[in-house]
Biopython code that builds the backbone (N, CA, C, O; Angstrom):
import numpy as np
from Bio.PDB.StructureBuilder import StructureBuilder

atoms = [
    (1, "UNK", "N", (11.991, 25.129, 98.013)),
    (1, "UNK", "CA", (11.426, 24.345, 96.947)),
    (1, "UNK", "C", (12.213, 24.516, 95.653)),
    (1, "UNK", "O", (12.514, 23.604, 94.883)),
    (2, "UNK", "N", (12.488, 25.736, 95.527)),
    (2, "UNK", "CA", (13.516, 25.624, 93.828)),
    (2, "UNK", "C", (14.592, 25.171, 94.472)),
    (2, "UNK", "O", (14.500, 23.980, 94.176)),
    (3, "UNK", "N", (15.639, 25.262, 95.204)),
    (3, "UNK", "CA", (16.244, 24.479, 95.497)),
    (3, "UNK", "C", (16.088, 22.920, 94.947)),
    (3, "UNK", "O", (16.655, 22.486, 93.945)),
    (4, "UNK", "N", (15.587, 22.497, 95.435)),
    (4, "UNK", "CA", (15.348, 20.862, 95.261)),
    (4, "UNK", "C", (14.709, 20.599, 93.290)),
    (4, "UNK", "O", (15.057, 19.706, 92.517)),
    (5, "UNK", "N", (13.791, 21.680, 93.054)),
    (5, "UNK", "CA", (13.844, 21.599, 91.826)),
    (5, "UNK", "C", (14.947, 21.804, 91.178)),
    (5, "UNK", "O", (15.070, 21.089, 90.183)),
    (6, "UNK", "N", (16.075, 22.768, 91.460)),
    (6, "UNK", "CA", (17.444, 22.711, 90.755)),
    (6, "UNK", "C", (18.095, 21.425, 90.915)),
    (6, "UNK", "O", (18.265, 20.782, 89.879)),
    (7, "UNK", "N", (18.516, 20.894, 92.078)),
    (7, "UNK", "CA", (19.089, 19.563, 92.627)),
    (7, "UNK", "C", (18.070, 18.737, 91.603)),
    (7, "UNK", "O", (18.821, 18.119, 90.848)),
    (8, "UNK", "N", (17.217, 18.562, 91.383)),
    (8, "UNK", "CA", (16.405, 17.342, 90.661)),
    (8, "UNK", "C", (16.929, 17.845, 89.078)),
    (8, "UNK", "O", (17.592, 17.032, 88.435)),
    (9, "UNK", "N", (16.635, 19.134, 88.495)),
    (9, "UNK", "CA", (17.571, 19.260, 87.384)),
    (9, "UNK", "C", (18.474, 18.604, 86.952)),
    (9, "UNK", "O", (18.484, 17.747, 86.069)),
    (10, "UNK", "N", (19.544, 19.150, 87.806)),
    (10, "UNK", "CA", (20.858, 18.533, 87.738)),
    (10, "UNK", "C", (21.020, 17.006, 87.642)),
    (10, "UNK", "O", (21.683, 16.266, 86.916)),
    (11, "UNK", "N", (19.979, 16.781, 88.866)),
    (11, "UNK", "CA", (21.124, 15.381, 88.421)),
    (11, "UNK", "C", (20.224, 14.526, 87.089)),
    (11, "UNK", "O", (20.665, 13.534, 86.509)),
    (12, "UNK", "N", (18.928, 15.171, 86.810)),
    (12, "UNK", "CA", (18.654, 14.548, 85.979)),
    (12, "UNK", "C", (19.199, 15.060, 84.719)),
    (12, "UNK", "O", (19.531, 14.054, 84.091)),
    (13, "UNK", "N", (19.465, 16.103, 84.024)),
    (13, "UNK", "CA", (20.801, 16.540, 83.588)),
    (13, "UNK", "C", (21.910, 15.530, 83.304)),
    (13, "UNK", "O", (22.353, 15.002, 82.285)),
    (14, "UNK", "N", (22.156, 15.476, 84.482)),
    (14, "UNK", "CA", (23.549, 14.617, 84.404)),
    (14, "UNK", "C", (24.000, 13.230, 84.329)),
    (14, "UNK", "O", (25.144, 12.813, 84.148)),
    (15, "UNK", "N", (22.643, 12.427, 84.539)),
    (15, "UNK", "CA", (22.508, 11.234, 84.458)),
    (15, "UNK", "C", (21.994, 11.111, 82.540)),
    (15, "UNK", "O", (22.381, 10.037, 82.078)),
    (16, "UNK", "N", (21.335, 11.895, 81.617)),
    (16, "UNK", "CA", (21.337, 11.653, 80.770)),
    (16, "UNK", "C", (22.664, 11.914, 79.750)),
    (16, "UNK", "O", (23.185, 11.261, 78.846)),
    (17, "UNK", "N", (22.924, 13.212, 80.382)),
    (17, "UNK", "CA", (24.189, 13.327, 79.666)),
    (17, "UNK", "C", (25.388, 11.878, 79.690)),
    (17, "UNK", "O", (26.027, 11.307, 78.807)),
    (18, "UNK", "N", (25.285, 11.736, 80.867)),
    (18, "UNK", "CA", (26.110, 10.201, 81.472)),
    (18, "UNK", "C", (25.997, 9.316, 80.551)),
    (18, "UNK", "O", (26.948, 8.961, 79.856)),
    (19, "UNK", "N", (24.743, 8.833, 80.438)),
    (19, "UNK", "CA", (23.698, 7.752, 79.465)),
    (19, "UNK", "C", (23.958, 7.964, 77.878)),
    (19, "UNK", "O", (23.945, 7.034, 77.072)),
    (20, "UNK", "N", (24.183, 9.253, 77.563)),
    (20, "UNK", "CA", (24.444, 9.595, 76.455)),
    (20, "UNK", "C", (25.993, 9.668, 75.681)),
    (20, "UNK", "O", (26.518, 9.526, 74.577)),
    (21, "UNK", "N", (26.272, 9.958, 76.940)),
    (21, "UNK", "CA", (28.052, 9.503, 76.436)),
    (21, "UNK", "C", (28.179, 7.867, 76.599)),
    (21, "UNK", "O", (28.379, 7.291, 75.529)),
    (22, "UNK", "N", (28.139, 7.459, 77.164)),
    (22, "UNK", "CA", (28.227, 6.052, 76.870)),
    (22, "UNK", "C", (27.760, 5.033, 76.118)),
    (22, "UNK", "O", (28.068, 3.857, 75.925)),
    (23, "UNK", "N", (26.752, 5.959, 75.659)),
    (23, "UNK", "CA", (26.278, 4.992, 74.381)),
    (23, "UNK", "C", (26.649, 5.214, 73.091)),
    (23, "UNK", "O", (26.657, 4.372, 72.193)),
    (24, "UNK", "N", (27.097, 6.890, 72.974)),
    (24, "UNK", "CA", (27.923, 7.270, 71.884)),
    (24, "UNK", "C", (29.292, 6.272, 71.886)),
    (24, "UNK", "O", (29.716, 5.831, 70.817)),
    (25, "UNK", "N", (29.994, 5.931, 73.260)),
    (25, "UNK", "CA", (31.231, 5.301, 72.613)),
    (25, "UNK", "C", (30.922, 3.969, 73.092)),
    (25, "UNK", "O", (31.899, 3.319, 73.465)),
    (26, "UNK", "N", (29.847, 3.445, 73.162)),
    (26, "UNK", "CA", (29.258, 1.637, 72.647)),
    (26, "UNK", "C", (29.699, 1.332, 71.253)),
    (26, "UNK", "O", (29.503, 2.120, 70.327)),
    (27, "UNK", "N", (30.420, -0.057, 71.086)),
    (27, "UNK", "CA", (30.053, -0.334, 69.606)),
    (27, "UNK", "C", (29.293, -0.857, 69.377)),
    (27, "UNK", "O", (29.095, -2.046, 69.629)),
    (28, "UNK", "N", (28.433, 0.109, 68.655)),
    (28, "UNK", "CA", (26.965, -0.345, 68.179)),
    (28, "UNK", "C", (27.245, 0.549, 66.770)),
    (28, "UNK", "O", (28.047, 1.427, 66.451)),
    (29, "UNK", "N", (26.234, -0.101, 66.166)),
    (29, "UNK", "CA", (26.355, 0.804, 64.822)),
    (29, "UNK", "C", (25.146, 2.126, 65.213)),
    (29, "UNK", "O", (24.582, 2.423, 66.266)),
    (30, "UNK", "N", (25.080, 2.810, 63.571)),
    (30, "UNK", "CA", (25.056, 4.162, 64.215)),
    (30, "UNK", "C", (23.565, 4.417, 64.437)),
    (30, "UNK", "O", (23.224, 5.298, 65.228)),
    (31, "UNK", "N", (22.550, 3.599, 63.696)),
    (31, "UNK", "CA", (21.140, 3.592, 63.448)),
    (31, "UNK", "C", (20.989, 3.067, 65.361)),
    (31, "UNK", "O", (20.247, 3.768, 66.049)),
    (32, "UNK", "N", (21.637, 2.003, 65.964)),
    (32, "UNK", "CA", (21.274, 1.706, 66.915)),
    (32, "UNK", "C", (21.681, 1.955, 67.982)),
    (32, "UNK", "O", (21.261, 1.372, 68.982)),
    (33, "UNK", "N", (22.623, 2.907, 68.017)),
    (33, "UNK", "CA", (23.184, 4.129, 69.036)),
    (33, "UNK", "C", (22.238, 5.275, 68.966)),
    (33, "UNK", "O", (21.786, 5.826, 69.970)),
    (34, "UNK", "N", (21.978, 5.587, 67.839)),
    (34, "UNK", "CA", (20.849, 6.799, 67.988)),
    (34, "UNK", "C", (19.198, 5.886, 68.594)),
    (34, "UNK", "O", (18.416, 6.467, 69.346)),
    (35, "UNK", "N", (19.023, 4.886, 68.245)),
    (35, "UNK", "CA", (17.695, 4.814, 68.665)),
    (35, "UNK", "C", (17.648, 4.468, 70.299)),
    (35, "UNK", "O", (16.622, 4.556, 70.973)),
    (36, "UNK", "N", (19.161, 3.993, 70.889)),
    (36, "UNK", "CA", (19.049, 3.973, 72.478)),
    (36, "UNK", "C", (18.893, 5.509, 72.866)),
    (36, "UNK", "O", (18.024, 5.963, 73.610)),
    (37, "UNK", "N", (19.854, 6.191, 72.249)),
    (37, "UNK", "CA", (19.996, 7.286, 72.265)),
    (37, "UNK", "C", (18.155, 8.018, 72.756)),
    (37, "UNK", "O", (17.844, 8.660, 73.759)),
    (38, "UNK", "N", (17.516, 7.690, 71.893)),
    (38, "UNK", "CA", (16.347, 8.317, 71.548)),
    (38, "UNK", "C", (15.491, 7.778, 72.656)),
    (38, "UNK", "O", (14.687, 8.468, 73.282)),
    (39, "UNK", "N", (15.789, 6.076, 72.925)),
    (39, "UNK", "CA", (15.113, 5.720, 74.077)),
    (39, "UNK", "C", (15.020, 6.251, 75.303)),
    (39, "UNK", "O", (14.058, 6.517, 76.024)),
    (40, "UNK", "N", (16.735, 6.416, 75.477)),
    (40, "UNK", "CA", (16.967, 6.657, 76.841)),
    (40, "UNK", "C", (16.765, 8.482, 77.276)),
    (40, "UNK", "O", (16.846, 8.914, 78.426)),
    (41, "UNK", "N", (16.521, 9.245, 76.151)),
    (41, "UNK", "CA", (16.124, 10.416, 76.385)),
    (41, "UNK", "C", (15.077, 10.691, 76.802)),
    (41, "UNK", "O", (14.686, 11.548, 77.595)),
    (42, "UNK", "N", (14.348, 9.510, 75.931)),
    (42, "UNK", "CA", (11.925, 9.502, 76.574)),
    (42, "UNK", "C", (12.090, 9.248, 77.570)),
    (42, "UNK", "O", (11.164, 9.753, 78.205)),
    (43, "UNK", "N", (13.019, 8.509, 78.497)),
    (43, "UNK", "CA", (12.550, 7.649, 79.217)),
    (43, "UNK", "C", (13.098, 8.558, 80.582)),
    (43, "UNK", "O", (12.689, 8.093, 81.646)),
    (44, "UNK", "N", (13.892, 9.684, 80.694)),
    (44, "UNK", "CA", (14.515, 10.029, 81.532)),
    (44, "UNK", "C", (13.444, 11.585, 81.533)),
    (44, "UNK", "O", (13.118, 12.252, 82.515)),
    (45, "UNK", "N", (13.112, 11.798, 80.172)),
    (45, "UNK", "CA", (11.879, 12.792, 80.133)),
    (45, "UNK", "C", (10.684, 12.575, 80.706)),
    (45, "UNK", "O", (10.123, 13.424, 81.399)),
    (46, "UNK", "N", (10.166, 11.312, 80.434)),
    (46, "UNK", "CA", (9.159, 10.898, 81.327)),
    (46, "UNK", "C", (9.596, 10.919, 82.691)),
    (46, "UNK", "O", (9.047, 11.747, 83.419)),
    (47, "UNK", "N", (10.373, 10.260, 83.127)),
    (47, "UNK", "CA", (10.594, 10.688, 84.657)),
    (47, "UNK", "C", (11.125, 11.922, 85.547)),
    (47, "UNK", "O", (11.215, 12.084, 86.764)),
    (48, "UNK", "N", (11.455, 12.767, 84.374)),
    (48, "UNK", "CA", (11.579, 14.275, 84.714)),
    (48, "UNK", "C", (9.981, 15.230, 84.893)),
    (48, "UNK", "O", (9.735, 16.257, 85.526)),
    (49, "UNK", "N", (9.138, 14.374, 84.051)),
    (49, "UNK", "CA", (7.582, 14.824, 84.332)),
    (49, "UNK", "C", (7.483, 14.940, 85.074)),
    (49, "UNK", "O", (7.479, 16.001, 85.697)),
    (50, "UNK", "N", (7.277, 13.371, 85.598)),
    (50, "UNK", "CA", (6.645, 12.565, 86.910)),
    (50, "UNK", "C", (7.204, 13.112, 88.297)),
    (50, "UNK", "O", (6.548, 13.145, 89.337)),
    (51, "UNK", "N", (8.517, 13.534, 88.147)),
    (51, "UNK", "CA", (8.942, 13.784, 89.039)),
    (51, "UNK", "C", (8.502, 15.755, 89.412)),
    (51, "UNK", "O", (8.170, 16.282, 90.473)),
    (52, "UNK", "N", (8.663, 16.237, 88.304)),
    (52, "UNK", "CA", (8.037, 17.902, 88.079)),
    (52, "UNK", "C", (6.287, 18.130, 89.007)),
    (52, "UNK", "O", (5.734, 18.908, 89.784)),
    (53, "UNK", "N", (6.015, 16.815, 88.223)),
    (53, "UNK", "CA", (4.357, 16.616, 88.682)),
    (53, "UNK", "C", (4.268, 16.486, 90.039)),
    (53, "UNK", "O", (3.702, 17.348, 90.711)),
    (54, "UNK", "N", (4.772, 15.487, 90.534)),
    (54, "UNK", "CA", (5.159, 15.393, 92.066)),
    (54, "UNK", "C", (5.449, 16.772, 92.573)),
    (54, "UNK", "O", (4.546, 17.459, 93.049)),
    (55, "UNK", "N", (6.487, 17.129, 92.498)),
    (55, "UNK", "CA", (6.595, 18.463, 93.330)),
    (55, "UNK", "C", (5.565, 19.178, 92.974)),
    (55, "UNK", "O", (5.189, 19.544, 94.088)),
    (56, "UNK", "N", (4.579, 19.809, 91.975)),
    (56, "UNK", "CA", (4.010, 20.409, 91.823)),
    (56, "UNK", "C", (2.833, 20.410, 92.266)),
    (56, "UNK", "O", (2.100, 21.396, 92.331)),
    (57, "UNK", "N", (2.446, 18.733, 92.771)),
    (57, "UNK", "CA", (1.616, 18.695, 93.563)),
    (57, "UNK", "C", (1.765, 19.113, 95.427)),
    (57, "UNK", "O", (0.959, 19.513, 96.267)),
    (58, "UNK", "N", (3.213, 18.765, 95.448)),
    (58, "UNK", "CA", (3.697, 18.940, 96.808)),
    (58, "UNK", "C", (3.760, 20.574, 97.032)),
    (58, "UNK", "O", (3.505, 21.057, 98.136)),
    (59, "UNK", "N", (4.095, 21.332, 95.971)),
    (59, "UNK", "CA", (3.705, 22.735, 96.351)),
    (59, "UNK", "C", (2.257, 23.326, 96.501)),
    (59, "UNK", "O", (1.927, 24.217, 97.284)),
    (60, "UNK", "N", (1.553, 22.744, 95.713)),
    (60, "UNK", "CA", (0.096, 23.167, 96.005)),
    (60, "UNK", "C", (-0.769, 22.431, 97.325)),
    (60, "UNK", "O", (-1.840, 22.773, 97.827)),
    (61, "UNK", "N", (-0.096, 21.587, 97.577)),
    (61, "UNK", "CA", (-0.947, 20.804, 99.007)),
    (61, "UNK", "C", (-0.162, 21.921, 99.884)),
    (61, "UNK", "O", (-0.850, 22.888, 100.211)),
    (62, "UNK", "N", (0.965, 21.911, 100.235)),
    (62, "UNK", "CA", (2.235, 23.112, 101.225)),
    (62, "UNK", "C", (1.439, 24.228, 101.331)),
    (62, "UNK", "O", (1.174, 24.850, 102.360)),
    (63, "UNK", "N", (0.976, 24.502, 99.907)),
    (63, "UNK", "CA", (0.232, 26.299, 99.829)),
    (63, "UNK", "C", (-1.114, 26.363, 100.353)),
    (63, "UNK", "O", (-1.451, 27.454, 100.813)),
    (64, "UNK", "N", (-2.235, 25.100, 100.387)),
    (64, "UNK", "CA", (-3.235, 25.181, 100.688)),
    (64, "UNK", "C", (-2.964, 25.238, 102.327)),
    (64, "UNK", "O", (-3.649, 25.992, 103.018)),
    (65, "UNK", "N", (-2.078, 24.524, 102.829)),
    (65, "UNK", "CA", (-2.005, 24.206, 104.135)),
    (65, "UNK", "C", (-1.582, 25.874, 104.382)),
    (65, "UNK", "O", (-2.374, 26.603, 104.977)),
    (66, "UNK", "N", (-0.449, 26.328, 103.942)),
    (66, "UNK", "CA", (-0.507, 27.267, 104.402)),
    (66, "UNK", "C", (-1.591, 28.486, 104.486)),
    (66, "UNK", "O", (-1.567, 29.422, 105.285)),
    (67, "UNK", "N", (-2.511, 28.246, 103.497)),
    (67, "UNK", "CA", (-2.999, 29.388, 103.287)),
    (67, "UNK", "C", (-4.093, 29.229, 104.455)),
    (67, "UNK", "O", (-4.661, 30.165, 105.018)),
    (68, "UNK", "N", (-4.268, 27.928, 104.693)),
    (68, "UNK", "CA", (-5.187, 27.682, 105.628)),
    (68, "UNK", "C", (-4.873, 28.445, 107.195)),
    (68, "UNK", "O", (-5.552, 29.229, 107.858)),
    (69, "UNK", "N", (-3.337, 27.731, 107.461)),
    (69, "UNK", "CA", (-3.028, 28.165, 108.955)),
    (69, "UNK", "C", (-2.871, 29.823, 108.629)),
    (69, "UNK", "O", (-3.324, 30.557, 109.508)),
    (70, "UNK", "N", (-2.425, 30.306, 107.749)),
    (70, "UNK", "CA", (-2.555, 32.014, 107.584)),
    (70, "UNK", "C", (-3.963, 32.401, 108.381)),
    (70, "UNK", "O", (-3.990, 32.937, 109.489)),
    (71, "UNK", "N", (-5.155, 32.012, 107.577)),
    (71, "UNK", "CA", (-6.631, 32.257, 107.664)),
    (71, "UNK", "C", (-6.618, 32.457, 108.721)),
    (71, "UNK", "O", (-6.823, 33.647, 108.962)),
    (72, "UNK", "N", (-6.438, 31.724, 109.745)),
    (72, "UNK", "CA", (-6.689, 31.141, 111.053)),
    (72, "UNK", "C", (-6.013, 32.187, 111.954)),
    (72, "UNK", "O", (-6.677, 32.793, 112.795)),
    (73, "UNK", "N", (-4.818, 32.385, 111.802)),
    (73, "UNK", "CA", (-4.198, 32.922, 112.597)),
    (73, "UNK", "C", (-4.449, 34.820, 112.608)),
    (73, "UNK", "O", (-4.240, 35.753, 113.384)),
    (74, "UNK", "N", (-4.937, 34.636, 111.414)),
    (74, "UNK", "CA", (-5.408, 36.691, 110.970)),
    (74, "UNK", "C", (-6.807, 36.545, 111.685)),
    (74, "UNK", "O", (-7.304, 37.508, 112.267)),
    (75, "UNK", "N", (-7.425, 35.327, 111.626)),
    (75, "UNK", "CA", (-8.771, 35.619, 112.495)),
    (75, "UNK", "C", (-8.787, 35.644, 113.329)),
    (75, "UNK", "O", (-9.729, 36.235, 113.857)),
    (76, "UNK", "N", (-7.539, 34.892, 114.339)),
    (76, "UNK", "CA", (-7.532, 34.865, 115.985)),
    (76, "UNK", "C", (-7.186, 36.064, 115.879)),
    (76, "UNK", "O", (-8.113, 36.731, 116.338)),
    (77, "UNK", "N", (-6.043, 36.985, 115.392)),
    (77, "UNK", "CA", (-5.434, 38.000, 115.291)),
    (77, "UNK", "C", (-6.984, 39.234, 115.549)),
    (77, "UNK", "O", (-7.129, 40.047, 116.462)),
    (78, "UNK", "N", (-7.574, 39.050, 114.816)),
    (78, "UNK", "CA", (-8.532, 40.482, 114.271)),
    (78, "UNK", "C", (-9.545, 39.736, 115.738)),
    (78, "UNK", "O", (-10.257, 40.683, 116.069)),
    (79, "UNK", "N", (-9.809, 38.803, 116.470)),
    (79, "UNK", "CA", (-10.847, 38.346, 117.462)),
    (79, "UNK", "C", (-9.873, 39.270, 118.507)),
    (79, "UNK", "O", (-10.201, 40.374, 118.941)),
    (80, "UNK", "N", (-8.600, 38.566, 118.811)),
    (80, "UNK", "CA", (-8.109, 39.013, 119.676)),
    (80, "UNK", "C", (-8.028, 40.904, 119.717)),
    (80, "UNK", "O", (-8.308, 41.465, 120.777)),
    (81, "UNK", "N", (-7.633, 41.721, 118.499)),
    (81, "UNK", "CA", (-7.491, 43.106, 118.532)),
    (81, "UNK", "C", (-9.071, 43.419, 118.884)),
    (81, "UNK", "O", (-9.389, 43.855, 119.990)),
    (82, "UNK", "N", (-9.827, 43.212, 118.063)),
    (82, "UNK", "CA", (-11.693, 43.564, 118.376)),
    (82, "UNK", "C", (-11.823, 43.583, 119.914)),
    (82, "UNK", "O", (-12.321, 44.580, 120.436)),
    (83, "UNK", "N", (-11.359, 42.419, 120.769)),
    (83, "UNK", "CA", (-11.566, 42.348, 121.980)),
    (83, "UNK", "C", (-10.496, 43.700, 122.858)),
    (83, "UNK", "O", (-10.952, 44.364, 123.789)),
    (84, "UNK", "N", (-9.442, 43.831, 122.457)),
    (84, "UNK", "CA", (-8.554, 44.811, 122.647)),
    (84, "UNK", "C", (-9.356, 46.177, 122.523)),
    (84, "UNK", "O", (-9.403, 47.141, 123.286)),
    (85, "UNK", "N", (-9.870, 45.974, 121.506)),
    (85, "UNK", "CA", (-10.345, 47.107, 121.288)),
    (85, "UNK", "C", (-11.421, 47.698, 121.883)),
    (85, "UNK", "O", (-11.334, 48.886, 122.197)),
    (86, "UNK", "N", (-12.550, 47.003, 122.120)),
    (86, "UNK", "CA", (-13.280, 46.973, 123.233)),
    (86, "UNK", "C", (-12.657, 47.163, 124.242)),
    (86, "UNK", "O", (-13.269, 48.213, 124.435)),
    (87, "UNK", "N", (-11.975, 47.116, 125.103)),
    (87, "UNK", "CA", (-11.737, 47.311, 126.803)),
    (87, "UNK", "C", (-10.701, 48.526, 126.464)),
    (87, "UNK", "O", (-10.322, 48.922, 127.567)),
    (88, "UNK", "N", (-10.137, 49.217, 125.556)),
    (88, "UNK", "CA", (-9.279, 50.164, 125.441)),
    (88, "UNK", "C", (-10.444, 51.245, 125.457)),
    (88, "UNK", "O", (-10.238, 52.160, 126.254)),
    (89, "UNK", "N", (-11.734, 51.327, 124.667)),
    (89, "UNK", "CA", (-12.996, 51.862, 124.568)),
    (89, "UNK", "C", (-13.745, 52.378, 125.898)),
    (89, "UNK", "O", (-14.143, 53.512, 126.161)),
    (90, "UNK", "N", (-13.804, 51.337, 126.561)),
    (90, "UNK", "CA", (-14.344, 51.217, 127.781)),
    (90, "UNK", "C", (-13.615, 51.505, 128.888)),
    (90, "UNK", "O", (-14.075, 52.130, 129.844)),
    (91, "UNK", "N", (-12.270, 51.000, 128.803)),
    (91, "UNK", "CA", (-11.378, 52.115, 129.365)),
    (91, "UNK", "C", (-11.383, 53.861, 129.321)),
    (91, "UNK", "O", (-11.672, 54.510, 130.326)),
    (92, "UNK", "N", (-11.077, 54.406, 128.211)),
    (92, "UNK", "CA", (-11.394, 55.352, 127.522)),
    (92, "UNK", "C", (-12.924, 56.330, 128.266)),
    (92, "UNK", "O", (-13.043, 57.423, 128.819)),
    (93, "UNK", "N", (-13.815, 55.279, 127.909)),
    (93, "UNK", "CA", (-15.072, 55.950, 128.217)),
    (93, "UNK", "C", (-15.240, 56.139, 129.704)),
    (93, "UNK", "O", (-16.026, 57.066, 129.903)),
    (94, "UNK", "N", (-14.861, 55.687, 130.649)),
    (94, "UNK", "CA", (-14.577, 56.042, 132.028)),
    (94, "UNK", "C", (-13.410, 56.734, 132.003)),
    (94, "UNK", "O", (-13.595, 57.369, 133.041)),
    (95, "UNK", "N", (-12.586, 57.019, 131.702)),
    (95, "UNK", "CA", (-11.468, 57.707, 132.106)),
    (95, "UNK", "C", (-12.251, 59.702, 131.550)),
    (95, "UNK", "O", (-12.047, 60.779, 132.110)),
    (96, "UNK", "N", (-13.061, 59.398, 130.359)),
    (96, "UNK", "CA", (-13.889, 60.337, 130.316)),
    (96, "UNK", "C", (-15.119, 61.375, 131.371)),
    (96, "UNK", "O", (-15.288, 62.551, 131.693)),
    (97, "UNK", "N", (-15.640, 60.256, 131.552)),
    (97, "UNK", "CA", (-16.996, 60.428, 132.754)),
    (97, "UNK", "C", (-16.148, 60.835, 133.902)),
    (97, "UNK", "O", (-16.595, 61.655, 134.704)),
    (98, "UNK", "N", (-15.139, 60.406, 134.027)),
    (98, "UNK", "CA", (-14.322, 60.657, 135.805)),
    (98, "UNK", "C", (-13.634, 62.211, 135.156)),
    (98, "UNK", "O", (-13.392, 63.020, 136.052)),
    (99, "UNK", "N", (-13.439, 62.496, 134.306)),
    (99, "UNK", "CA", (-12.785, 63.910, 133.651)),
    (99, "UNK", "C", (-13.952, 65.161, 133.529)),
    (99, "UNK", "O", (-13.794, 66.373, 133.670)),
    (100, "UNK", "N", (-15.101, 64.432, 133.233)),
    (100, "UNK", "CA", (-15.971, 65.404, 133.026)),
    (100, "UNK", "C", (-16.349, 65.926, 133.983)),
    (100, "UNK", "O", (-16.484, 67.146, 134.078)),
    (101, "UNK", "N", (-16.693, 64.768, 135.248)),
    (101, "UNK", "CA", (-16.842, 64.735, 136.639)),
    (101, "UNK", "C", (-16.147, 66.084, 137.103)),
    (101, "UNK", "O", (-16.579, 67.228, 137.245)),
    (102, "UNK", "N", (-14.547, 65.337, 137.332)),
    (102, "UNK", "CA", (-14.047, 66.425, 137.769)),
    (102, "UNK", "C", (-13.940, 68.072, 137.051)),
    (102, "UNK", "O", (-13.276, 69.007, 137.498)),
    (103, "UNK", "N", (-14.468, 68.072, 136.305)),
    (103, "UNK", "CA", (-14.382, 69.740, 134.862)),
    (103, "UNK", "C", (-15.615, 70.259, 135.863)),
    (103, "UNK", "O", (-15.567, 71.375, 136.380)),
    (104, "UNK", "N", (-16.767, 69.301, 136.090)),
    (104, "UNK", "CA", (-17.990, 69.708, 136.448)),
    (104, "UNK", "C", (-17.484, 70.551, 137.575)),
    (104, "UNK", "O", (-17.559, 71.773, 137.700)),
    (105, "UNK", "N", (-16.770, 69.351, 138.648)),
    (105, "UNK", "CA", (-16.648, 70.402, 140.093)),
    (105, "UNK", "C", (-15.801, 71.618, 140.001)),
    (105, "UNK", "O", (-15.869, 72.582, 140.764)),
    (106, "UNK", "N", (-15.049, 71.489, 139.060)),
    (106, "UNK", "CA", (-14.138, 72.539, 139.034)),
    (106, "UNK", "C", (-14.978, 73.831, 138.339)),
    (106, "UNK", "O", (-14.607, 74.964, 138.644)),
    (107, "UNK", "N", (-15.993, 73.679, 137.501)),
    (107, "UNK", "CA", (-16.863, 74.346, 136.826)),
    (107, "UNK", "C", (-17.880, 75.747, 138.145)),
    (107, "UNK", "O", (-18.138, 76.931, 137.929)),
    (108, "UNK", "N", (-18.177, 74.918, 139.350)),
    (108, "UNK", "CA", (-19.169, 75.658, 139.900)),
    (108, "UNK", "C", (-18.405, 76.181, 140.590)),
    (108, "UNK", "O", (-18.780, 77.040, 141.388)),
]
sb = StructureBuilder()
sb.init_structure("model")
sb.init_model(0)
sb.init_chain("A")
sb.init_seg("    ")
for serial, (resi, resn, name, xyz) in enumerate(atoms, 1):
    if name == "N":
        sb.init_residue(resn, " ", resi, " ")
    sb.init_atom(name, np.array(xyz, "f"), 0.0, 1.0, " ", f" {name:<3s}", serial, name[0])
structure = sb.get_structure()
């Protein structure tokens, strides 16, 4: 994602700078070189918003999604270990009873 926010920088960057040199060497006089000037700066700012806004929405929809499939997958995760955990238990608890068993016979 910053990636593409740098790439969107740049070229918006570079397209005003572009815009801006060329209107500096327009002959135009100087009141109406500065006011394209001034135009074409709002106008490339506004679409540097719009475009900021966009991604910024595209990162927060990305993050909800992710945060969602995260959720999901730590809960199958913790269903699946719980169940693990159970039959390791129950394993366990017979491997006990058959130990005690045998302690017993060995006992008398």
């Amino acid at each position: 994602m910053a990636k593409t926010g740098n790439i969107l920088l740049g070229l918006a960057a570079g397209a005003a700078i572009g815009v801006g040199l060329g209107i500096l060497f327009a002959p135009d006089k100087g009141k109406v070189t500065r006011e394209k000037i001034k135009d074409s700066v709002s106008d490339k700012a506004e679409k540097l918003k719009e475009q900021l806004d966009r991604l910024t929405e595209n990162v927060k929809e990305k993050s909800a999604e992710l945060k969602g499939s995260l959720e999901e997958k730590v809960d199958t995760l913790l269903s699946k270990s719980s169940y693990k955990a159970e039959d390791v238990i129950t394993f366990l608890e017979k491997k006990l009873a058959t130990l005690k068993a045998a302690n017993a016979k060995l006992q008398k």
